[in-house]
C-alpha positions as CSV (number, residue, x, y, z in Angstrom):
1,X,-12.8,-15.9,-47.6
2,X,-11.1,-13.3,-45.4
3,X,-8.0,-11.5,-46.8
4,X,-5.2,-12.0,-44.5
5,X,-4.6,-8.1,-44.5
6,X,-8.1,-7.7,-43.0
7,X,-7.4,-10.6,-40.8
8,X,-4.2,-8.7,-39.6
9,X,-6.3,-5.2,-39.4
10,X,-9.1,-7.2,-37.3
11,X,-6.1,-8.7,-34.7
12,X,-4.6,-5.1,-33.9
13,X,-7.9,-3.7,-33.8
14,X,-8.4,-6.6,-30.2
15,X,-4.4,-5.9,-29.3
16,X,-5.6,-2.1,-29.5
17,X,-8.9,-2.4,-26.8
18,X,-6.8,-5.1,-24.8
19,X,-4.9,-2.6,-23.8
20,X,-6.6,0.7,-24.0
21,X,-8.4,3.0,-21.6
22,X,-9.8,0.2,-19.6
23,X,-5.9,-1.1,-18.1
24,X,-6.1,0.6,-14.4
25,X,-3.0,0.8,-12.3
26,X,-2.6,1.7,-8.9
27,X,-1.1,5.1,-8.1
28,X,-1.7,5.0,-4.3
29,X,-2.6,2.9,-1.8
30,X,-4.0,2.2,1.9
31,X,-5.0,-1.3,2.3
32,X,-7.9,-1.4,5.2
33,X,-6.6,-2.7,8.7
34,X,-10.2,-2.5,10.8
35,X,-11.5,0.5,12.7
36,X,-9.4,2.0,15.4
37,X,-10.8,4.5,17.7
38,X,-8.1,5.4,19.9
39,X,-4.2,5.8,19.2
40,X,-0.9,6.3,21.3
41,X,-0.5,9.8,19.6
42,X,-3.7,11.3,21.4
43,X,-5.1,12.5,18.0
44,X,-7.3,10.0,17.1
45,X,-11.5,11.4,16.7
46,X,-12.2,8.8,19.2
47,X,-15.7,8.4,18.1
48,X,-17.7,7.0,14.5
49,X,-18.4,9.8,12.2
50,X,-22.1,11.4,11.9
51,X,-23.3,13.9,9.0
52,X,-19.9,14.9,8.0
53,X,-17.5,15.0,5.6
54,X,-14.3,13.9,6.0
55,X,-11.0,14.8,3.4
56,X,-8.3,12.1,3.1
57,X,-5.2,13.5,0.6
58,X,-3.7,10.9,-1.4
59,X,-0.4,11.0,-3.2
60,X,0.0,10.2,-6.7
61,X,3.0,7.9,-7.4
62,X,3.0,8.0,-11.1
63,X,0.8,10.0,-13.9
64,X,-2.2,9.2,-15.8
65,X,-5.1,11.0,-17.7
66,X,-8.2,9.3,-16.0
67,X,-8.8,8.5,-12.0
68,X,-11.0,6.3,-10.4
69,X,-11.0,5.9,-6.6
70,X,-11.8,2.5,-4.3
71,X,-13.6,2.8,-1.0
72,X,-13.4,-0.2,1.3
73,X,-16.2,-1.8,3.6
74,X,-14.2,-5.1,3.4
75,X,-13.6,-5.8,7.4
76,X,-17.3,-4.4,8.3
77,X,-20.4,-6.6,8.6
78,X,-23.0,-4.1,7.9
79,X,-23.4,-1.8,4.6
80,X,-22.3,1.7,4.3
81,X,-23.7,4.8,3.0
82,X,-21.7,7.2,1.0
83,X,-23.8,10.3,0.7
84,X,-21.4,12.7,-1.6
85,X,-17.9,12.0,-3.0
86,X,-15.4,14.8,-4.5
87,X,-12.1,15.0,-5.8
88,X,-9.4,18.6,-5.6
89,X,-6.1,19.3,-6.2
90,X,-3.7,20.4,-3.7
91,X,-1.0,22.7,-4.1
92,X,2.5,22.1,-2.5
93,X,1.5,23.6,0.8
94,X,-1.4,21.3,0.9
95,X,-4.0,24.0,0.3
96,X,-7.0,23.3,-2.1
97,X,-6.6,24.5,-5.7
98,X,-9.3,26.5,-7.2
99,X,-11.4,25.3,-10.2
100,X,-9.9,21.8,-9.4
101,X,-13.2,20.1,-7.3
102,X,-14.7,17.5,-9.2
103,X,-17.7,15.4,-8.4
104,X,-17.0,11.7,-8.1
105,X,-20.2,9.3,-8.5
106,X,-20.9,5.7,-8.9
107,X,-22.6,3.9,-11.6
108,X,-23.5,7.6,-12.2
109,X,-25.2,8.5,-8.6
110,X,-23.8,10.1,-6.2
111,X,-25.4,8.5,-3.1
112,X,-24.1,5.1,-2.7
113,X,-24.7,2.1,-0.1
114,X,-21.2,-0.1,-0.3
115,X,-22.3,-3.8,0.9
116,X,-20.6,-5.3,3.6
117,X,-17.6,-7.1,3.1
118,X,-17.0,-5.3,0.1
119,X,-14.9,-2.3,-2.1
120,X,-16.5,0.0,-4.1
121,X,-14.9,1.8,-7.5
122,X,-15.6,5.1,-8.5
123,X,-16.7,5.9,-12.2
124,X,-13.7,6.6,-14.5
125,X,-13.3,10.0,-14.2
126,X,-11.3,12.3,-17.0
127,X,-8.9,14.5,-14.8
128,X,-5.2,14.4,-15.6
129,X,-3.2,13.5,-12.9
130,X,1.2,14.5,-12.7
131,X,3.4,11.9,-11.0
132,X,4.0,13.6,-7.1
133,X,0.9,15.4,-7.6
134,X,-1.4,15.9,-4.0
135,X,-5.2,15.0,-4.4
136,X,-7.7,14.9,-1.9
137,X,-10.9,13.0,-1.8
138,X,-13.9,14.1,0.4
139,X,-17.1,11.3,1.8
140,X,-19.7,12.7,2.9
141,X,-21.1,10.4,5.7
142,X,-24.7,10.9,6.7
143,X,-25.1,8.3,9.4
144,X,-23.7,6.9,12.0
145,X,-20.6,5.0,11.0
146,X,-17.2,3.9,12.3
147,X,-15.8,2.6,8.9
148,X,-13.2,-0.5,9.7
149,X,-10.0,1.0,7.2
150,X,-6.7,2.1,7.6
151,X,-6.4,5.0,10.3
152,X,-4.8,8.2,9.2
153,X,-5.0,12.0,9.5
154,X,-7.8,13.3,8.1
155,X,-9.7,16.3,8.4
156,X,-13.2,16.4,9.0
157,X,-16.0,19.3,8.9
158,X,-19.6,18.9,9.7
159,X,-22.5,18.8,7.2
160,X,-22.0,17.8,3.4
161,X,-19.0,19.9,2.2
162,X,-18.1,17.9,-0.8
163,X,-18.9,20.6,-3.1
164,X,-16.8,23.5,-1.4
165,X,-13.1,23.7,-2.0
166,X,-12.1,24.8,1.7
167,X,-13.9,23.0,4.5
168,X,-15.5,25.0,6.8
169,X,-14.0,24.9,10.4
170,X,-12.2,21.2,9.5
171,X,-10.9,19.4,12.1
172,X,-7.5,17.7,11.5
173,X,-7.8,13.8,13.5
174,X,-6.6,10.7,13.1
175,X,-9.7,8.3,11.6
176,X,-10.4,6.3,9.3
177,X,-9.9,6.6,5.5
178,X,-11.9,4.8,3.4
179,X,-10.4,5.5,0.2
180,X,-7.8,2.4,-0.5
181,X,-6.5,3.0,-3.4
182,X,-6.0,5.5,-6.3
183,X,-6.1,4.0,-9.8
184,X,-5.0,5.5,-13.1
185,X,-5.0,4.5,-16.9
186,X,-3.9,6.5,-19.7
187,X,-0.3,5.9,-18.2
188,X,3.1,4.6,-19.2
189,X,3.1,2.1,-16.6
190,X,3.0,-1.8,-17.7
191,X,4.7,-3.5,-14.5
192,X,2.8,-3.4,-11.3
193,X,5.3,-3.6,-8.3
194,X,3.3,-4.5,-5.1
195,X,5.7,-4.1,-1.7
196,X,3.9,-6.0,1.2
197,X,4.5,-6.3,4.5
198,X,4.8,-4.4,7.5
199,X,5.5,-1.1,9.4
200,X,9.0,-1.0,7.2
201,X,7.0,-1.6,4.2
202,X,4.2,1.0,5.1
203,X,7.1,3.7,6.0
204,X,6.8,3.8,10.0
205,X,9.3,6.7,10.9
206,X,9.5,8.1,7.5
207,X,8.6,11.7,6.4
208,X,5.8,12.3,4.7
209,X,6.4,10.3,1.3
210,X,9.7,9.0,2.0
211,X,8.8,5.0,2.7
212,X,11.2,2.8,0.7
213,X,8.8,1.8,-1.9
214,X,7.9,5.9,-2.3
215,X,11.4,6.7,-2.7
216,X,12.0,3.7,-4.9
217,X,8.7,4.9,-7.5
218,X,10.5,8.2,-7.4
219,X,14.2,5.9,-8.9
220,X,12.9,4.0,-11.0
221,X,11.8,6.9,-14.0
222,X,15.6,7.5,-14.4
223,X,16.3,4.7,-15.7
224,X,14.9,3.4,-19.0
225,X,14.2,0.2,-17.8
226,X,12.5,1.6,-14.8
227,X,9.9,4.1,-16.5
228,X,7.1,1.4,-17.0
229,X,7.1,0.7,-13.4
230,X,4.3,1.7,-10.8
231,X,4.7,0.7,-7.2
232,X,1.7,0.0,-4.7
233,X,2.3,0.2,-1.0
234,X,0.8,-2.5,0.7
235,X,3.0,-2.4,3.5
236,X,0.2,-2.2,7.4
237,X,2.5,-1.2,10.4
238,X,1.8,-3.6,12.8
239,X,1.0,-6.7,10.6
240,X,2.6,-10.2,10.9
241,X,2.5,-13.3,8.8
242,X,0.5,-16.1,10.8
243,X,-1.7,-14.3,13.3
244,X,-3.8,-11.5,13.9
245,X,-1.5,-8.1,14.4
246,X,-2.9,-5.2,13.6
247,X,-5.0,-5.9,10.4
248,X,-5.8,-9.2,8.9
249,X,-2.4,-11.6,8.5
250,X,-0.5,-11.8,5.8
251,X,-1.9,-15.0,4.5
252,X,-5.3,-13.6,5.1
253,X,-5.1,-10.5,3.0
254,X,-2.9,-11.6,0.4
255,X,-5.5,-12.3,-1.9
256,X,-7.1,-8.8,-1.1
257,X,-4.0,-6.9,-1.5
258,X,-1.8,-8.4,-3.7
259,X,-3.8,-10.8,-6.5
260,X,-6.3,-8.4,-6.4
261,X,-4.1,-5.4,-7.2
262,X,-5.2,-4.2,-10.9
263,X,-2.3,-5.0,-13.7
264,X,0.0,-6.6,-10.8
265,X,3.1,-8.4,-12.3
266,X,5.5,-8.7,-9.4
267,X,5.3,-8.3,-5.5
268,X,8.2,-7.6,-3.4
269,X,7.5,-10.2,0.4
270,X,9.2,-8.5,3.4
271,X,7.2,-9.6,6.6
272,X,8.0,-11.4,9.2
273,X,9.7,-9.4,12.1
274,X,6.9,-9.3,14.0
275,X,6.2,-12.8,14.2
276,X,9.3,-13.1,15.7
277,X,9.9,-10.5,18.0
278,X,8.4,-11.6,21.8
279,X,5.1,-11.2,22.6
280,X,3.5,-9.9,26.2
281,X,1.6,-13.4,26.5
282,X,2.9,-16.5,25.2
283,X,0.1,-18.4,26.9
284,X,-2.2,-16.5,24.6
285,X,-0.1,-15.2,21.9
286,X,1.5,-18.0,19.2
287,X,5.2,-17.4,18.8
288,X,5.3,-19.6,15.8
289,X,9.6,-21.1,14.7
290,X,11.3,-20.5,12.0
291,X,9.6,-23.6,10.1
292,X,5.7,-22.0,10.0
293,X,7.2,-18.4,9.1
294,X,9.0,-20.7,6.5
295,X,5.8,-22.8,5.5
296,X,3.6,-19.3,5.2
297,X,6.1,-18.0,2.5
298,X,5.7,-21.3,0.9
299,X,2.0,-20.2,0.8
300,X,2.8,-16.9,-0.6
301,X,4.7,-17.7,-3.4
302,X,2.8,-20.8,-4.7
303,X,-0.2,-18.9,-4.4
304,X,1.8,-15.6,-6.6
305,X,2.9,-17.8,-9.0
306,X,-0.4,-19.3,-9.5
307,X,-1.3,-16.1,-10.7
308,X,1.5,-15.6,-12.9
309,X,3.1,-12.8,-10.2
310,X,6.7,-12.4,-10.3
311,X,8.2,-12.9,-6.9
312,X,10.8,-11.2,-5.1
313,X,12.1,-11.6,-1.1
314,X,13.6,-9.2,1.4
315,X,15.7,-10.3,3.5
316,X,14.4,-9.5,7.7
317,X,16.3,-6.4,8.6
318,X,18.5,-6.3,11.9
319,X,16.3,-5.1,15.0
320,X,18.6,-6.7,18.2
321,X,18.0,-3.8,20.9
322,X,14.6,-3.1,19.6
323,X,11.9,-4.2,22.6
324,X,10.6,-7.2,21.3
325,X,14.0,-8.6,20.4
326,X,15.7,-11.5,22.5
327,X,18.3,-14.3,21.5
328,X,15.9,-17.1,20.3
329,X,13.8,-14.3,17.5
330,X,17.2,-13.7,16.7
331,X,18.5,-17.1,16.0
332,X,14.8,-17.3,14.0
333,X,15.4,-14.3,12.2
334,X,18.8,-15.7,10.8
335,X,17.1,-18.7,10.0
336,X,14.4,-17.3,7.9
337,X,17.3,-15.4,6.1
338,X,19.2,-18.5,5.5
339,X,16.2,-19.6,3.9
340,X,15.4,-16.8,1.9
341,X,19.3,-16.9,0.5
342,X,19.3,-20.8,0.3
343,X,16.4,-20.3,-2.2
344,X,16.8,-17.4,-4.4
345,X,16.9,-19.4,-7.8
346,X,13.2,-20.4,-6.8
347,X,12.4,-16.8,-6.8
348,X,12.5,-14.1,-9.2
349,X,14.8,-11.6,-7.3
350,X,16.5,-11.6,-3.7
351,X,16.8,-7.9,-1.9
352,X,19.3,-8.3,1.2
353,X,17.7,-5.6,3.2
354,X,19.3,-7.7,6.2
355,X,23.0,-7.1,4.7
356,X,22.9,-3.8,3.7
357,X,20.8,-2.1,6.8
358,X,23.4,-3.6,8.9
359,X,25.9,-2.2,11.4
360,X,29.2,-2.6,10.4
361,X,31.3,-4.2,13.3
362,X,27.6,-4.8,14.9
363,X,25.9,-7.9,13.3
364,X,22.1,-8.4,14.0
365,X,22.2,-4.3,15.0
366,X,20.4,-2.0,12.5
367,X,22.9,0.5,11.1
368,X,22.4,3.4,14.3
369,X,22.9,6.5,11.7
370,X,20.3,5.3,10.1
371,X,17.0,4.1,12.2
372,X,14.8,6.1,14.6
373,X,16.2,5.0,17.7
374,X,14.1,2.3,18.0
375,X,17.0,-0.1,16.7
376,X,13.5,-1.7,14.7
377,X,12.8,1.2,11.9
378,X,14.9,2.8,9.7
379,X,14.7,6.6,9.6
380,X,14.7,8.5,6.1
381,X,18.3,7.9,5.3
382,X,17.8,3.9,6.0
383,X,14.7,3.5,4.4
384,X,16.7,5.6,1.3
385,X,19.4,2.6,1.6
386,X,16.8,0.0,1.3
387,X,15.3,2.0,-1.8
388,X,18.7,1.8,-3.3
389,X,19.2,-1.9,-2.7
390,X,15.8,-2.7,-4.0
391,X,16.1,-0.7,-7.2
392,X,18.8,-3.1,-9.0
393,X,16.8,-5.8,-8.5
394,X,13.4,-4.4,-9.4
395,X,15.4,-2.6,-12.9
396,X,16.4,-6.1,-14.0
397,X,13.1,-7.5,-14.2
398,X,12.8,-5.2,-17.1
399,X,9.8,-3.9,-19.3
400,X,9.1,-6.3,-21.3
């Protein structure tokens, strides 16, 4: 017979590896929108990469002792080749550390064909990682490829320079990044917060680091209840709910970026605005009514919950004066957010983003101190407002 004391010793000793080293989190994120070649900004490569390395920084959100990174070839029908992958530290000017490159490899090889339609992990590597902290990650692309991710500014040098610290003659472009997430364990963090939606999600018009759910990951630590919390952005400027914007829809790549997210407990729905706002051809274009946008976060949150996520709304913000706007998206928009409001015991937490980014003695106008000028995104100071609403909501949910 088995002494109950062993039997107690041999039920930590499972607790214990249930949660060990093995319990990744994400620390950054990029979800993959599809491969765009040209952009409004004129600094886009313009053409696929071709024996070269390219360096995407990433931003830590939260701290950890071991990294892995994910590549993405999920939006392209053929395979790509990874022929080199590093890892460096960057210092606050955003200047390469030295003694910080590390060699990243997979299933312990450094040459690496992701399949199509697929992500790709990194093995665990031991590298010690402080909340804030800039890392860069460098691919080394020997072929041909024009990798269908999330565009950004990179920098880019020919040949394979994942082994040298400063790239030689880099070019600074924006292209596309194929690393789509950072991942940690060895951290404090047991709640998962996942922010998806759109360009107000993503941070469209922030500074560098300064998107709501940023500035909210920054919040939360001083708090005690908020110091178990990590926050994934995966927020794609552009997106909508029901249709094809820029990247898959929301009901598309919900799977993909939210269930899929590792140790995810709770995800924070605010999309929608561009589903409403007019579009150049309604002939071709569906401008769906209140009802679908309704019917899609039916979808959203049965299919959460299903997964034992914790679900939390955002109110639309104001955006009349924005160029898509016009009175019947408006009267849509307030529908949705009598919705939202009518429901909040269904859900786990309500954020009125729509009340507080409002202009007093204006309603339906984004507050004017505090958005670009585009009367659609908030500017530093708003998306700081919509940090600070979020963060009571989000401490509540606590850390147990």
């Amino acid at each position: 017979m088995i002494k109950p004391l062993t039997l107690s010793l041999a039920a930590l000793l499972l607790a214990g590896a249930a949660t060990g080293p093995d319990h990744w989190v994400p620390a950054w994120s990029g979800p993959p929108i599809g491969y765009e070649p040209d952009t409004r900004d004129g600094k886009a490569l313009g053409r696929p990469f071709e024996a070269e390395t390219v360096r995407q920084e990433l931003r830590a959100g939260i701290a950890g002792k071991t990294l892995r990174v994910r590549l993405s070839n999920e939006l392209a029908d053929e395979a790509l080749r990874i022929g080199g992958a590093s890892i460096l530290r960057l210092d606050a000017e955003g200047k390469p550390i030295p003694g910080s490159l590390r060699t990243l490899t997979f299933s312990g090889t450094r040459d690496v064909r992701i399949p199509a339609r697929a992500p790709m992990l990194s093995d665990p590597l031991a590298y010690p990682v402080a909340a804030g902290e800039r890392l860069a990650v460098s691919l080394y692309f020997p072929d041909e490829v024009a990798p269908p991710t999330h565009a950004q500014m990179v920098d880019i040098a020919s040949g394979d320079a994942t082994a040298e610290l400063t790239l030689p003659s880099p070019r600074h472009a924006r292209a596309s990044g194929v690393v789509s997430a950072l991942e940690l364990s060895g951290t404090v963090a047991t709640k998962v917060l996942v922010t998806f939606g759109d360009s107000i999600t993503e941070g469209a018009g922030a500074s560098k680091a300064m998107s709501w759910p940023d500035q909210l990951g920054r919040l939360l630590p001083a708090s005690p209840q908020g110091r178990c919390w990590t926050v994934a952005n995966a927020g794609i400027s552009g997106n909508r709910l029901l249709s094809q914007g820029r990247g898959p829809g929301a009901l598309a790549r919900f799977d993909r970026d939210v269930l899929s997210v590792p140790g995810a407990t709770h995800v924070v729905i605010l999309e929608g605005i561009n589903d409403i706002g007019t579009v150049k051809n309604p002939g071709k274009d569906w401008q769906p009514p209140a009802a679908s946008l309704i019917a899609a976060y039916e979808q959203l949150l049965v299919r959460a919950k299903a997964r034992g996520l914790k679900v939390i709304f955002g109110t639309l913000l104001p955006y009349q004066g924005a160029a898509y706007a016009d009175a019947a998206g408006e009267q849509r928009r307030k529908t949705v957010n009598a919705w939202i409001r009518a429901n909040a015991a269904r859900f786990d937490g309500l954020i009125d983003f729509d009340k507080a980014m409002d202009e007093p003695g204006q309603s339906g106008t984004m507050r004017l101190a505090e958005q670009i000028g585009d009367h659609l995104h908030p500017n530093d100071a708003g998306y700081t407002r919509m940090a600070k609403t979020a963060l009571p909501q989000i401490l509540k949910q606590g850390c147990r």
